[in-house]
Each structure stands twice: as C-alpha cells, then as structure tokens.
C-alpha positions in Angstrom: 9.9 -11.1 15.4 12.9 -11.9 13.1 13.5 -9.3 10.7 15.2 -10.8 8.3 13.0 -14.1 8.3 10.0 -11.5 8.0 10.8 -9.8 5.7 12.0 -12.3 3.2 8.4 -14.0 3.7 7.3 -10.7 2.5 9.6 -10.3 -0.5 8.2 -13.8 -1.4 4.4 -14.0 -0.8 3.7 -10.4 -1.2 5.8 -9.2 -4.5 7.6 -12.4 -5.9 4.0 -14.3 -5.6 2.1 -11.2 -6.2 -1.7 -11.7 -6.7 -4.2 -9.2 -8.2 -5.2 -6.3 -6.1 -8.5 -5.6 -7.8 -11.0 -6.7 -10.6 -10.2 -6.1 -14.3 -6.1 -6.4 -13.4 -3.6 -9.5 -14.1 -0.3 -10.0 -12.5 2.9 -10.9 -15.3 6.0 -12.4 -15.1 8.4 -11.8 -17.1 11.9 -12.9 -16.7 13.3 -11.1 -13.3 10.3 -8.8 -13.0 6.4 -9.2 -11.4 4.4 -6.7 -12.9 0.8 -5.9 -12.5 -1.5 -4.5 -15.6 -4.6 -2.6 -15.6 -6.8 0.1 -17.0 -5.7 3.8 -16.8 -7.8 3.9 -13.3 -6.1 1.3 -12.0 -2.2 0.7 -10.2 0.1 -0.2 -13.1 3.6 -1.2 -11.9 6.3 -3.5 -11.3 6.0 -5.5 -7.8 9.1 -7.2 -7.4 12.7 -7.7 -9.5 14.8 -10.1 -9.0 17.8 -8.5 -11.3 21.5 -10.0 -10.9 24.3 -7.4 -9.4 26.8 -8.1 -11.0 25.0 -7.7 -14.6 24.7 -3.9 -15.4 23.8 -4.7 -18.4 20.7 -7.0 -18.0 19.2 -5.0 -15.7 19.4 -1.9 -18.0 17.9 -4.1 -20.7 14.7 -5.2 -18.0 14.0 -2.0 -17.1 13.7 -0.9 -20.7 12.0 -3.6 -21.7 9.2 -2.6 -18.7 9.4 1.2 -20.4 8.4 -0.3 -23.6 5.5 -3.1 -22.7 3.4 -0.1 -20.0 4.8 2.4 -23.0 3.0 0.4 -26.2 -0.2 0.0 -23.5 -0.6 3.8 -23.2 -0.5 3.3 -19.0 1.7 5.5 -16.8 3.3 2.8 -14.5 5.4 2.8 -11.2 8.4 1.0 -10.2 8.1 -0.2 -6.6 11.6 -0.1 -5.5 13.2 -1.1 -2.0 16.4 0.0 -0.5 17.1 -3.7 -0.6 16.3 -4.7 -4.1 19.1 -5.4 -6.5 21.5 -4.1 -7.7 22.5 -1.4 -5.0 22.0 1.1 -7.7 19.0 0.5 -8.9 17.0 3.9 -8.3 19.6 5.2 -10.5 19.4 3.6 -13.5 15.8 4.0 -13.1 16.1 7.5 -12.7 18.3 7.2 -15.9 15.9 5.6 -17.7 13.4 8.5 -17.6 11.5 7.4 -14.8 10.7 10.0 -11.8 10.8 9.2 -7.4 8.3 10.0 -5.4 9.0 10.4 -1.5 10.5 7.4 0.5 8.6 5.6 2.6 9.3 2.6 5.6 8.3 0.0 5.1 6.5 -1.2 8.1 5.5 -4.7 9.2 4.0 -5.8 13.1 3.3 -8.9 14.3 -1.0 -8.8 14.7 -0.1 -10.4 18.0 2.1 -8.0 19.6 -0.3 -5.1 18.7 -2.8 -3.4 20.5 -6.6 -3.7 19.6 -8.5 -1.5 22.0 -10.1 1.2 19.7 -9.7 4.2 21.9 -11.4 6.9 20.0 -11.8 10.8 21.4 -15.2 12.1 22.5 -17.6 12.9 19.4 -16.1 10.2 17.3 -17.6 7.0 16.1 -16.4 4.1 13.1 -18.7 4.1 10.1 -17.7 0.3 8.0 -18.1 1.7 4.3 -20.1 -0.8 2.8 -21.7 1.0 0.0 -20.9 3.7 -2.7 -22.4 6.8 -0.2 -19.3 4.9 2.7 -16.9 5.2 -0.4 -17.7 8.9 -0.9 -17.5 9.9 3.0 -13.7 7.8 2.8 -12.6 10.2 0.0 -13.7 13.5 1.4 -11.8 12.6 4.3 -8.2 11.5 2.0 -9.2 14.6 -0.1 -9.0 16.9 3.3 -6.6 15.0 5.0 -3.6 14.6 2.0 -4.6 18.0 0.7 -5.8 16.3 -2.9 -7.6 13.5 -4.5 -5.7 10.3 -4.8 -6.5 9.6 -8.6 -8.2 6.7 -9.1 -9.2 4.9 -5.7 -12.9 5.9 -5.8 -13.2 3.9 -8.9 -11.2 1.0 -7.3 -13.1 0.6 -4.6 -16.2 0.7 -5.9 -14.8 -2.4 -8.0 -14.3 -4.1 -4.8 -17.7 -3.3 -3.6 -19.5 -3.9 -7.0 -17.7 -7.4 -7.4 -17.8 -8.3 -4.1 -14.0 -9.7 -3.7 -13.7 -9.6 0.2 -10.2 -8.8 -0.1 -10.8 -5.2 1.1 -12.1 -3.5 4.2 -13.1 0.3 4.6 -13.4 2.7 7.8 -14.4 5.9 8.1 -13.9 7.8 11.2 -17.0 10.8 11.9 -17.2 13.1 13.9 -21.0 13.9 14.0 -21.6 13.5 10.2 -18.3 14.8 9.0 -15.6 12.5 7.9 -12.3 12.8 9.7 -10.1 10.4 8.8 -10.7 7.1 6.9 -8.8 4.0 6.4 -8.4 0.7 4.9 -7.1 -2.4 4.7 -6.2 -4.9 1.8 -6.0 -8.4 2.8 -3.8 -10.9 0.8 -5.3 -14.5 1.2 -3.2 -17.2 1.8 0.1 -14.9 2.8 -0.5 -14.2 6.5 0.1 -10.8 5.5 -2.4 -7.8 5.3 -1.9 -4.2 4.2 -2.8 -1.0 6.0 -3.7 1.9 3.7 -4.5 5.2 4.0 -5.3 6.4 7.3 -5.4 10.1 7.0 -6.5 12.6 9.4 -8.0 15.8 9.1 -5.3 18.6 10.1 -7.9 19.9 13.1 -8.3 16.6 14.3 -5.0 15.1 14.4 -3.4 14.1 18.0 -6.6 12.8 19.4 -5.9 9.2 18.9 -7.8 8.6 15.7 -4.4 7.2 13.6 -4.2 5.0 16.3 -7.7 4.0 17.0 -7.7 2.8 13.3 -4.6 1.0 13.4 -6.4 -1.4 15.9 -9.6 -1.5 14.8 -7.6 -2.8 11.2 -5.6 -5.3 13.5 -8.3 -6.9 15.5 -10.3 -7.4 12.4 -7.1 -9.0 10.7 -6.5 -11.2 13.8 -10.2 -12.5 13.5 -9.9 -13.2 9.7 -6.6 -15.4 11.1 -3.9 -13.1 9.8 -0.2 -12.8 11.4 1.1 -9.5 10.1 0.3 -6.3 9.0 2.4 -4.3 6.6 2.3 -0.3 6.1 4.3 2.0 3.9 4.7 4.5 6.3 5.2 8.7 5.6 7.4 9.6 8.1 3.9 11.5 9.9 2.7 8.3 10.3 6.3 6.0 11.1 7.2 7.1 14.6 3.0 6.2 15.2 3.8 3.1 14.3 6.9 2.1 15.8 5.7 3.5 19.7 3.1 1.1 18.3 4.9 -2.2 17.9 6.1 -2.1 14.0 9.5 -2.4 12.9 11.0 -0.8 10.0 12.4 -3.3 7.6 13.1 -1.5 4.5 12.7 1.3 2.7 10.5 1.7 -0.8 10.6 4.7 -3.1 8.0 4.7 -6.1 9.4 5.7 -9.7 7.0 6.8 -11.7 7.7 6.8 -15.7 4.9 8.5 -18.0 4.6 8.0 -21.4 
C-alpha cells in the first residue's frame, strides 16, 4: 500500500468530498472549509480545510468565521484536525480561538485485502448483528462499560439509521451468554472504497481474549463482500498497536477541538 497515494484518496473522497453521515444532517462548503450541520444530537463539525500556509491571516479569519456560523446555530461543534492539515500551526490558532483538544488519535487505514477475516472469538462468546432498537441498547451498555461513560448522542443516531433504513451502517455486538461485551461498528461510505471502523470497546474483564480482533474481521469480511478496498480507524493508542500487528498503517494523526458556545 502507498501511503502517500492512500492517504491523499482519503483526504479527498472522505473529508474534501464529504457526504452526510446520518439522516436530518447536510454537508457545507464554504470557501477552504467542509463542514457538516445537524441537530444538538448529532456530530457538528468541520471535515476537512484546505487553508493556505502562508496566509495567517485568512486562516484566522475561516476559523472565526466557523465560531460564528455553529455559534449563531446554538451547536457545540468539533474541528477535525490532522497533523497534516495546513498550516503547520493550525491546532494553535484553534486553541487560540477558544476552542479545546481532545486526545490524539492515528489515524489508521488497511488494505481489506491484506487483512485477516477469520473471526476467532474465545469460548462463551457469540456475534449478535444489532438490527433493531433492543441490538442498539445491548451496543451501548457495552460502550457505556467499556469507555467508562455514555458517548452522548449515538443511541439517538443509530436508531436514525435503523428507523430510515440508510444501509450505510452496520452494528455488532459481542455476548457473552446474554451480557454485552464489547460492541462495534462500521460506517460505510458509498462510492469511496473507503469504510470506517468505530467503536469497538471491550469490557475491562474481558479484554485480551481476542474479541478487538475477532471484530475487526468480522467488520473486514463484511466490507470485502460489500466490494470495499479499505478500512480506516482512529485509533486510541489501546487499540493502535492491535491494529498495526494487524496489517494497518498509521498515516496521520487527528486531534478533535472542540469549541462550545
């Protein structure tokens, strides 16, 4: 896999080209910047900037002018930023502008083709597909246990995706008996080649039994039948030396900045 070639077909079908990720949002465009507007429940934010390094002063002007459109709207909104996005100093006039950084993450992408897709799964265990809102329920407990908290707002989404039927996302849970130990899914981006892995937390007395893994390629087989050619994770750094004994490579980094109104 070339990286660079990669990952430019990334910058440019995933956040330059950026499509809806849900019902009831629309993707923008406005000037250098890709953003994607909601409702309070769903993920407000800018996708992609093309700003121009050697104008400070344009940039500073775009990322106000983001601050005041999601301000005037009432929505807390993220700035999806990668280490490779310009210019080089771009978290910081970000973080200047008010907004706050979460925790970096790799950014992960794998050839489907050079990935395993044997779901090896410990004793006890089986894959529940969530297909209805009781399967949504189960895949929260499991994020609730396994990130220590509720992530705000995904219930809601998925049931969207369920309710309208928009094929663009698939949902696992993993049981053990009838408990939920770790759930996952994947958001699939028609037309790009590309699909996203999501999620994928497991509960802290069943972790090292193979489950992260198990649902990695149970995610890439059903990918590679849908006729997909990558998969792309933002990876905690739990979760990145998984993926990497796995067959991902880390291309870039991305850091979310948050602003609240």
């Amino acid at each position: 896999m070339d990286h660079d070639e990669v990952l430019a077909l990334f910058d440019d079908r995933i956040r330059r080209n950026a499509r809806p990720d849900g019902p009831g949002v629309r993707v923008e465009r406005d000037s250098a910047v890709v953003r994607q507007v909601g409702g309070p429940g769903d993920w407000n934010g800018v996708v992609w900037s093309g700003l121009d390094e050697a104008a400070a002063d344009a940039a500073d002007a775009a990322i106000a002018e983001q601050v005041r459109h999601f301000t005037a709207l009432g929505l807390e909104f993220e700035w999806k930023a990668y280490s490779h996005d310009r210019p080089a100093d771009l978290g910081e006039r970000l973080r200047a502008a008010g907004f706050t950084p979460g925790p970096d993450e790799a950014l992960m992408i794998a050839r489907i083709a050079d990935l395993p897709t044997e779901v090896v799964l410990p004793e006890g265990v089986r894959l529940h597909a969530v297909t209805d809102p009781a399967g949504v329920d189960l895949m929260v407990e499991a994020h609730a246990q396994a990130f220590g908290a509720d992530l705000p707002g995904l219930r809601g989404r998925m049931l969207d995706h369920l309710r309208h039927g928009t094929g663009t996302v698939g949902m696992v849970v993993a049981l053990a008996g009838d408990r939920p130990v770790s759930a996952a899914r994947m958001e699939l981006n028609p037309g790009t080649g590309f699909a996203g892995l999501w999620g994928g937390g497991t509960v802290p007395d069943w972790r090292g039994r193979g489950i992260y893994r198990a649902l990695v390629a149970h995610r890439a087989r059903l990918a590679a039948d849908l006729g997909y050619h990558y998969l792309q994770v933002d990876a905690s750094e739990d979760s990145r030396p998984i993926l990497q004994r796995l067959g991902f490579a880390r291309l870039s980094t991305t850091t979310p900045y948050v602003y609240r109104p």
